[in-house]
Every structure is written in C-alpha cells, then in structure tokens.
N, C-alpha and C positions, 0 to 999 in steps of 0.2 A: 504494500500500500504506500501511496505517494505521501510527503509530508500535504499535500495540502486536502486530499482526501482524508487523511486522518485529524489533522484538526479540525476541520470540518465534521468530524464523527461525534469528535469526542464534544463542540460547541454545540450540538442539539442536542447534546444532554446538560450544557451549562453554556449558556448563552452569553454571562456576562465574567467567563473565564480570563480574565484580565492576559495571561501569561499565554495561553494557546491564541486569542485574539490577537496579541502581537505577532505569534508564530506565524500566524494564517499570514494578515499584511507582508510581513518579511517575507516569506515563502513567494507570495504573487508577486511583491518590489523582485525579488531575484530573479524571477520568471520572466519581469520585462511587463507584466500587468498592471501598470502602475496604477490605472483610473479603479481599478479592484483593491488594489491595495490600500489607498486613499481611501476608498470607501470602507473595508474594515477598520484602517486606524480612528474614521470619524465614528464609528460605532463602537470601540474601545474606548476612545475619551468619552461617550457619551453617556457608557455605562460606568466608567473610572474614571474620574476627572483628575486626577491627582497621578494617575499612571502615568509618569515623565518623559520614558522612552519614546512612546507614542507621538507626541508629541516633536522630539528631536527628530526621528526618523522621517516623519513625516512632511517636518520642514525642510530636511534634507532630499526628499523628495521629490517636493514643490521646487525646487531650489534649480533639482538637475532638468526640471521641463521647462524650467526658464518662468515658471510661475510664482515674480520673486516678491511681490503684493499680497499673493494670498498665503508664502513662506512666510512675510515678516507679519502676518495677522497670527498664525499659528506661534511663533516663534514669540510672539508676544503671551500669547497663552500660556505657555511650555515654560517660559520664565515666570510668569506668576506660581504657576505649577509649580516647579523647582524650589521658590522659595518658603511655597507653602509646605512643603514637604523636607525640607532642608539638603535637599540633592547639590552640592554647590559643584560635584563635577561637572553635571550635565549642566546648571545653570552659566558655568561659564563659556563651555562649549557652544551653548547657545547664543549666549552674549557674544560672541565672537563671532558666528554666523550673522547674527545679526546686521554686527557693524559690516560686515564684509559687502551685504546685500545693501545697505545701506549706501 
C-alpha cells in the first residue's frame, strides 16, 4: 500500500489526525500534487490551529508556485502559530521566509 493510500485509510477512521494529515499533504507536495496538498494542509490547520509545521510547509509551498501573497498571509499565521505555541525554531525559519518574500 502506497503512503498516501494509507493515510488516507487510517484518516477515515480519524479525521482530525493532526500527524497523518500532514503525512497525507507531504506525500501529494512530493508527488508534484501540490493544489491537493494545499488542500489537506488547509484542512489540518482547520482542525489544528496550532499545528506549526503545516503551516511552514505550506508556505513553502505557496512560495515555490510563485504564490508569494497568499505565502506571506499563511506565513503570517504560522508565526502567530509558532508563538502561541512556543516553536521558536520554526518561528524563525518563518520569519526568514518571510522577509525573503518580502
């Protein structure tokens, strides 16, 4: 079974599986499925607001289709995220993103 058939399996039994929800988006980003992939990460934040990764990947996403507007809207999120949560890796990694796209 393929990783993204299985987390798929295993998310209709838990839907708001924070950790297989990322797997799933990563799995389709590596696939090259990126508008799928996007669409799981927005259903991850939506059920985990506070899940960080989601949020960085995502932007780094947005970032490589050249959609660097709706990067720096997420990338704004992903740092309040960071702070609420005290992730200061990821917060600065994104703050860096940030300014890059900036």
């Amino acid at each position: 079974m393929d990783k993204i058939a299985l987390f798929t399996q295993i998310l209709e039994q838990n839907p708001t599986d924070a950790f297989t929800r990322y797997g799933l988006a990563m799995a389709y980003a590596a696939e090259g499925n990126t508008d799928t992939a996007l669409t799981e990460f927005n259903i991850l934040i939506s059920h985990n607001p506070d899940y960080v990764p989601a949020y960085q990947m995502s932007a780094q996403t947005l970032v490589k289709l050249g959609r660097t507007e709706e990067a720096a809207t997420r990338l704004h999120e992903g740092i309040a995220a960071a702070n609420r949560t005290g992730n200061q890796h990821a917060l600065a990694e994104m703050e860096a993103l940030r300014d890059e796209i900036s």
